[in-house]
N, C-alpha and C positions, 0 to 999 in steps of 0.2 A: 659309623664313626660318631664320637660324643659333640655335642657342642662345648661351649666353652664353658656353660653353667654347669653343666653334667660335669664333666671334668673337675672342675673346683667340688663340687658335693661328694666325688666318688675321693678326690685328696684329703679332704676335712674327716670324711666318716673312718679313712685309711689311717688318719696320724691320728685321730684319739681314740681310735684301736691301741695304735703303735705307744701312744703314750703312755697309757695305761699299763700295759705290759712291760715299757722301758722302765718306768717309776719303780714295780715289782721287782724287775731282774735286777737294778742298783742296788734294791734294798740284801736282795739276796747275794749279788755276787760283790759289791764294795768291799764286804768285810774275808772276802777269801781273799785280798789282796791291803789287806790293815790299814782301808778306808774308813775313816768312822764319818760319816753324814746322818744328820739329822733327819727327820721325813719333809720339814721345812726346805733343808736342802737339797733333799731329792726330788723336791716336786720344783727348785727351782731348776735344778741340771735339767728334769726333764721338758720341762716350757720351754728351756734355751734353745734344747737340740729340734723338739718339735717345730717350733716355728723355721728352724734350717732344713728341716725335713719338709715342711709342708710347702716352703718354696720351690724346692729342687723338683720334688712329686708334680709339683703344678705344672713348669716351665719344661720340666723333659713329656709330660704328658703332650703338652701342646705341640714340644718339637716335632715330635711323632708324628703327631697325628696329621702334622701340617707336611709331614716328607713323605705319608702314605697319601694324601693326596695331589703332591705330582709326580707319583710313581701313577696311578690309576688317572690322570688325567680328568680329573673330574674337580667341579667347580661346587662349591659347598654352602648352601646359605645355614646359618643357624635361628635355629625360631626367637632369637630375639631380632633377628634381621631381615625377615622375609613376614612380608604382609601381603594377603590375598585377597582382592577388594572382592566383593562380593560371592564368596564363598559359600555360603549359609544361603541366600538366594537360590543359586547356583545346584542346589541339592548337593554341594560336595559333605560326603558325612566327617563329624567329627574327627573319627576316628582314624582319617587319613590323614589330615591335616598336618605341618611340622609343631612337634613340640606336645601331639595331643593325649592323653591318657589311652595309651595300645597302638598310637604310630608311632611312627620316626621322630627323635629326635632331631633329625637335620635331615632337612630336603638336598639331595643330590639332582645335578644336572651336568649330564654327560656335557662336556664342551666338544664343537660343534664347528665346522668351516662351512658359514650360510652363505649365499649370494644373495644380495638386495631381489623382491621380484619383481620381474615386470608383466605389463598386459599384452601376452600376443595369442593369435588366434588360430584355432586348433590345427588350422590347414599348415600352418609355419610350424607347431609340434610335431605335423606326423600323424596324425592322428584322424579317424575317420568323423566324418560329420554326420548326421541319422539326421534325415527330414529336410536337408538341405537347412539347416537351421545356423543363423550365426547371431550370438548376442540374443539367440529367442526369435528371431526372423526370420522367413521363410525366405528363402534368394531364390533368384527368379535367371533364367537363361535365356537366349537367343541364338538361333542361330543362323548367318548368312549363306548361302550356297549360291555362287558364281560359275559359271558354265556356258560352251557355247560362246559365241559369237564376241570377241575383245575381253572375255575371260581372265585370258591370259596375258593379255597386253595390260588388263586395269593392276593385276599380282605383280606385273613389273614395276608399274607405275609404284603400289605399295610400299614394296621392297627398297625402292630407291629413294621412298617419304617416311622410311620409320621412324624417325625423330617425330614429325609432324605428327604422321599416326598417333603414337603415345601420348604425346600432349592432349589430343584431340579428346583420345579414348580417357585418359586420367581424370578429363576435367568433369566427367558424369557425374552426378550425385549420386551414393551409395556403391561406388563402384569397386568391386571384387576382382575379377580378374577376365584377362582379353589373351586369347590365342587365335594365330592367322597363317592359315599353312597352308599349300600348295597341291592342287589335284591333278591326275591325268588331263583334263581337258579346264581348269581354271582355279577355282580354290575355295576355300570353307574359313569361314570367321566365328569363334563363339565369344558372347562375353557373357558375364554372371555379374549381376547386381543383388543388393539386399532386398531390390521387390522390385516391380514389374514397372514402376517407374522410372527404374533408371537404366532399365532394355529399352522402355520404349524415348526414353531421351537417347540412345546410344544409335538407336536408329535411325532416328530422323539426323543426327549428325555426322550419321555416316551417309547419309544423302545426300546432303547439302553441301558435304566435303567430294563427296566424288562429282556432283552439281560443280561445285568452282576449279575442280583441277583434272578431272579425267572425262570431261562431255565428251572431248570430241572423238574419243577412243569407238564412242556407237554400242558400248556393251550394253545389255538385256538388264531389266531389273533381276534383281536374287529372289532364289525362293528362300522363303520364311520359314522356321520353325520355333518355336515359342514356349517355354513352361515353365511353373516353379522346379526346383532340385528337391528330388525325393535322397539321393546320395551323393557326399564328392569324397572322394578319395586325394590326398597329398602325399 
């Protein structure tokens, strides 16, 4: 599609084609109908009609052109409308450019239903992590194992503190993510921080909570398992 300069140049070079030709044919066809007009006066009939010509040529061009594009859905800049700050820097060639000697005279841009974006992190996309890496950091894991001896009694205790829990576990620095589920014979706790300081804060607060609310239960320390994340899956 033309712009609107292009449009006005291809109407001007149309009517003084047309004019030309119309001045001619008066001269020739006036007198088959016992018109006598001067060439004075033929060139004024023809200026008259040209300029009603070159208006109508202009404004049906432009109707057009403007109803084929909300038939195509497409949103139109014309190169005396669209400026592209650092183009030439950018290595974009001339010849792309709108308006340039062998591109487009008018940049088209498909219109588009966006959503604003926001920042969330691959585990909420779906999407797999490589290296256990989040934001470029290595996450780090932990994990508790309970068994044996008030095992079971402390998983009740749990279960009936999960509000508490959460808080507890939330308030870690760098903290990812906490799951705490039930064994044959007691249970298993993992959490995943951004690095290994905020397992080993996760730790010492899960002591010091089971220290002030589950002593008298007499359960066994957990055994420990400890690493960064080579993979996590969501």
């Amino acid at each position: 599609m033309q712009s609107r300069a292009m449009s006005l140049v291809e109407s001007i070079a149309n009517i003084v084609v047309g004019f030309v030709v119309a001045v001619l044919a008066q001269m020739m066809v006036f007198p088959l109908f016992g018109i006598e007009a001067s060439f004075a006066q033929n060139l004024g009939v023809g200026i008259a009609f040209t300029a009603v010509s070159l208006a109508r040529s202009y404004f049906l061009r432009r109707m057009f052109d403007g109803l084929s594009v909300k038939t195509t859905g497409e949103v139109r800049l014309d190169e005396d409308e669209i400026d592209i700050p650092g183009a030439e820097s950018a290595g974009v060639p001339d010849s792309v450019l709108p308006g340039s000697p062998g591109g487009d005279e008018v940049a088209t841009v498909r219109a588009c239903q966006c959503t604003p974006m926001t920042a969330i992190s691959a585990q909420q996309a779906g999407h797999r992590v490589d290296a256990g890496q989040k934001g470029g950091i290595a996450m780090h894991a932990v994990v508790r194992s309970y068994s044996g001896k008030g095992a079971k009694e402390l998983f009740d205790v749990l279960e009936k503190r999960k509000t508490d829990v959460e808080s507890l576990i939330r308030s870690v620095k760098g903290f990812v993510s906490y799951s705490l589920f039930r064994t044959a014979d007691g249970g298993v706790s993992v959490t995943v921080c951004n690095d290994k300081a905020g397992t080993d804060e996760s730790l010492q607060k899960a002591r010091d909570w089971i220290k002030d609310n589950a002593s008298n239960i007499g359960g066994g320390a957990p055994t420990v398992s400890e690493g960064p994340i080579i993979l996590q899956l969501s």
